[in-house]
C-alpha positions in Angstrom: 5.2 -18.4 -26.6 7.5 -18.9 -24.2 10.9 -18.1 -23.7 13.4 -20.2 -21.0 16.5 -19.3 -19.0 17.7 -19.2 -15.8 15.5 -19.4 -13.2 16.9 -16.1 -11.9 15.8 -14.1 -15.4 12.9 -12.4 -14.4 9.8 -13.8 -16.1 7.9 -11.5 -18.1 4.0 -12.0 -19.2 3.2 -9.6 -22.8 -0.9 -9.9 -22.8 -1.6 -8.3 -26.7 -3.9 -9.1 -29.3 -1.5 -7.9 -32.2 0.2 -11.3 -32.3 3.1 -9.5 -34.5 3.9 -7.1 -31.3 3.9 -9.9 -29.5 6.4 -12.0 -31.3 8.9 -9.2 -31.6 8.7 -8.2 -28.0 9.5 -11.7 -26.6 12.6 -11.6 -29.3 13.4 -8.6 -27.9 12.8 -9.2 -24.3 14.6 -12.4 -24.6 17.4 -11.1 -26.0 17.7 -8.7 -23.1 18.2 -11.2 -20.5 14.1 -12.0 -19.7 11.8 -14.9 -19.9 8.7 -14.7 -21.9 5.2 -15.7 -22.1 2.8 -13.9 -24.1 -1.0 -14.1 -24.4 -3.6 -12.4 -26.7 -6.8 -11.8 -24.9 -7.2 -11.1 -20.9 -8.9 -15.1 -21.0 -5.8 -16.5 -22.1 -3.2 -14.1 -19.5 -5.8 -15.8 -16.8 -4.7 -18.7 -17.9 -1.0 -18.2 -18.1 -1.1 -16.7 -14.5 -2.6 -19.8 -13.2 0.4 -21.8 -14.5 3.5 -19.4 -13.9 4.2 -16.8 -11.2 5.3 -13.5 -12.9 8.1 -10.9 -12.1 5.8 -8.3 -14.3 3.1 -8.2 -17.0 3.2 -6.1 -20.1 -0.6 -5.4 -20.5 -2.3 -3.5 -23.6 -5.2 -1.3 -23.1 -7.0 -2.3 -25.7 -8.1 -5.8 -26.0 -11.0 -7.3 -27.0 -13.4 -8.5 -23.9 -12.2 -7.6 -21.1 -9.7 -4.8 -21.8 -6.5 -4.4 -20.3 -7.9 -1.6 -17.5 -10.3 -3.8 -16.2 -7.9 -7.1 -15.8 -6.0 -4.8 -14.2 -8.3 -3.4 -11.5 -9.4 -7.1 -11.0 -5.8 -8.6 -10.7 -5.2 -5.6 -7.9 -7.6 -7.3 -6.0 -5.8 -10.2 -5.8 -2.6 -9.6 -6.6 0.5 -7.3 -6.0 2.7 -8.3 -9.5 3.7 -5.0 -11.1 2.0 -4.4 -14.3 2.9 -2.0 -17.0 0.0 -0.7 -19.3 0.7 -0.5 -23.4 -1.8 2.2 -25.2 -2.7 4.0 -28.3 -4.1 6.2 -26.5 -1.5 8.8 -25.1 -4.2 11.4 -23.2 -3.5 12.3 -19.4 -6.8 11.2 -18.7 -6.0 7.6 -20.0 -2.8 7.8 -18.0 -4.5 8.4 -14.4 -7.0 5.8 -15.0 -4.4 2.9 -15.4 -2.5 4.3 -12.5 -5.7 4.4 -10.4 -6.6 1.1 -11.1 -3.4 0.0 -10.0 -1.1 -0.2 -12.9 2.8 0.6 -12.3 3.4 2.5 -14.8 2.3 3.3 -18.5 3.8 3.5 -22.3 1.8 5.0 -25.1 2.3 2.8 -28.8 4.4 3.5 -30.4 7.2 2.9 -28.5 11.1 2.4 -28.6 11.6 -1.1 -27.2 14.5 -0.1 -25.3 12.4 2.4 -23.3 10.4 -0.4 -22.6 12.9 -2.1 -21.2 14.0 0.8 -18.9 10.6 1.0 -17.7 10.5 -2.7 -17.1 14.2 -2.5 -15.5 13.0 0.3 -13.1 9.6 -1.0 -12.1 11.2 -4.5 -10.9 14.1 -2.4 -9.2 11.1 -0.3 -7.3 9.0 -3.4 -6.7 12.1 -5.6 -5.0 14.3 -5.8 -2.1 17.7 -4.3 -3.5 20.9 -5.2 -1.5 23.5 -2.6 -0.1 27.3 -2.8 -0.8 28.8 -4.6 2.1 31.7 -2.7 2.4 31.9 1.8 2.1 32.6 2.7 -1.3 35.7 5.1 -1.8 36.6 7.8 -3.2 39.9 9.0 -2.1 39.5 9.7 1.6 35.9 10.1 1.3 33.9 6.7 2.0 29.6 6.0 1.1 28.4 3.5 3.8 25.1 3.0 1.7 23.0 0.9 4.4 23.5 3.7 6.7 23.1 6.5 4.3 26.3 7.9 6.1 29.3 9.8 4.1 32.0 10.5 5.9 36.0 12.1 5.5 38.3 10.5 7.6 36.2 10.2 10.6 33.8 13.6 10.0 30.6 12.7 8.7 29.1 15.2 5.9 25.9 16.5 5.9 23.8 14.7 3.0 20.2 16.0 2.1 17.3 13.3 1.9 17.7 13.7 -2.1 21.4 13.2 -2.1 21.3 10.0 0.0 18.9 8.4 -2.2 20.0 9.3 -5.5 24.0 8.6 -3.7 22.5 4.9 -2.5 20.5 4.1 -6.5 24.2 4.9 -7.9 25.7 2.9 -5.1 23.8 0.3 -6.3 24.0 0.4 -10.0 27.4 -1.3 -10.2 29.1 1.4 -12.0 26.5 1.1 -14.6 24.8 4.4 -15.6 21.5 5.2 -13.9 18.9 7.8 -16.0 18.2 11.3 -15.2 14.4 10.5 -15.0 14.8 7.3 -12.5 17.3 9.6 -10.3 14.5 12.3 -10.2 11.5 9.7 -9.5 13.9 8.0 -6.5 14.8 11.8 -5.1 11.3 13.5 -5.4 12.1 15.6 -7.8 8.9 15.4 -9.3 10.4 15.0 -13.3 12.5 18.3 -12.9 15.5 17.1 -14.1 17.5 20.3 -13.6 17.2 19.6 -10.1 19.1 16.0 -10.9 21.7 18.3 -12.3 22.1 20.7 -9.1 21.6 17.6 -6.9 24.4 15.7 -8.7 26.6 19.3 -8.7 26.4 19.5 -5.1 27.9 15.3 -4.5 30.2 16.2 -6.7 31.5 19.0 -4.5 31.4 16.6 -1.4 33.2 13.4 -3.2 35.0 14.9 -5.9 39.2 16.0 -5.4 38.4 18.3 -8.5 34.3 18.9 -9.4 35.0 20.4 -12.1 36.5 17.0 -13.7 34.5 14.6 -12.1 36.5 11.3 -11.7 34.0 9.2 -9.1 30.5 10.5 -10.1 30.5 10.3 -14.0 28.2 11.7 -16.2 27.6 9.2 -18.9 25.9 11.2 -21.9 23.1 10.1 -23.4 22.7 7.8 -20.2 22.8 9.6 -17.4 25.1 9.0 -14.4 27.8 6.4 -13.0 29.6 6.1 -9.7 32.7 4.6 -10.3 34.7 4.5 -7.0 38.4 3.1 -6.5 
C-alpha cells in the first residue's frame, strides 16, 4: 500500500506482519500529512527500500524471519534512515537492544497513534537540517536572534544558559505551534525531568516576559506543552 502526495510529505515505510495495523496506520499517517508504504515481512521492506528512498521506517519487533532487531542492525550498516521500533514487548532490556542496534527510538503496542506521530514528528526534526528565523523575533524590546543563540534588550545582551538557548531556538522554530514538555527536556539535557522544563521555561519567562506572572510571548499551551508567540 501506498499512499501519494507532495513530494515534500515525508515518506514513511510501516514494516508489520499484522496486515490490519498496517492498513490503519497508513489511514492514519496519511491523514496526517505523510506518504505511506507498508510491508509485512523484513523480505518485502528489502524490497520496498530498493524502490523508494525513505524519510523513516516504522519497524515491528516481532516479525517472522528476520525480525525487526536484526534488519535493523543490518540496515545500520548500510544505512543512516531513522527507524522507529514497534514492540509487545515493553521491558528496558528490550528497549536498550533496539537502541544499540541502532534504532531512533522505540514504542511499546499498544499505542496511541497520535504519540506515534509525535515520535515520528520529533525523530525527523532531530534527524534534519532545521532552518533559523531570518529576522530576531520580538517581544517588546526584547529581540531572539536564533542563528546566533543571542538575546538581547535594546543593545545589552542577556546571559542565556546552554539549556535556555536550545529549548529558546526549538520554540523559535516551532512557528508558534506548541512544542512538548518531553521534546523540550530531550533538546535541553534534561535527562526526562520535566520539572526542570518548568524552571527552565520560569527563568525565559522572567528575561522576555513584561509581566511573568501572565505570560504573553512564551505560552503554556496545556495538555501540549509550550508556544512562543512573539509580536
Amino acid at each position: 500500500m501506498d499512499g501519494s502526495g507532495a513530494s515534500a510529505s515525508p515518506h514513511v515505510l510501516v514494516v508489520d506482519d499484522d496486515k490490519r495495523l498496517c492498513t490503519l496506520l497508513a489511514r492514519f499517517l496519511g491523514a496526517q500529512g505523510f506518504r505511506v508504504t507498508t510491508a509485512a515481512s523484513s523480505d518485502e521492506a528489502r524490497t520496498r527500500l530498493r524502490s523508494f528512498a525513505f524519510d523513516l521506517i516504522v519497524l515491528d519487533v516481532m516479525l517472522p524471519g528476520e525480525s525487526g532487531l536484526e534488519l535493523t542492525q543490518s540496515l545500520r550498516a548500510e544505512s543512516a534512515v531513522p527507524i522507529l521500533l514497534l514492540t509487545a514487548r515493553g521491558d528496558p532490556e528490550d528497549r536498550i537492544e533496539g537502541l544499540e542496534r541502532g534504532a531512533d527510538d522505540y514504542l511499546a503496542k499498544p499505542f496511541e497513534p497520535r504519540e506515534l506521530v509525535a515520535r515520528i514528528r520529533s525523530v525527523l526534526r532531530r534527524v534534519r537540517p532545521q532552518p533559523t528565523p531570518s529576522q530576531p523575533l520580538r517581544f517588546g524590546d526584547v529581540r531572539f536572534d536564533a542563528e546566533r543563540a543571542l538575546l538581547l534588550r535594546g543593545s545589552n545582551p542577556l546571559r542565556l544558559s546552554t539549556a535556555e538557548a536550545k529549548m529558546l531556538q526549538r520554540l523559535a522554530l516551532s512557528g508558534g505551534e506548541p512544542v512538548s514538555r518531553e521534546e523540550l527536556s530531550a533538546i535541553s539535557g534534561a535527562g526526562g525531568n520535566l520539572r526542570s522544563v518548568d524552571v527552565q521555561i520560569a527563568r525565559l519567562r522572567r528575561k522576555i516576559e513584561p509581566d511573568p506572572r501572565l505570560p504573553r510571548y512564551l505560552q503554556t499551551v496545556r495538555g501540549q506543552g509550550y508556544a512562543l508567540r512573539p509580536d
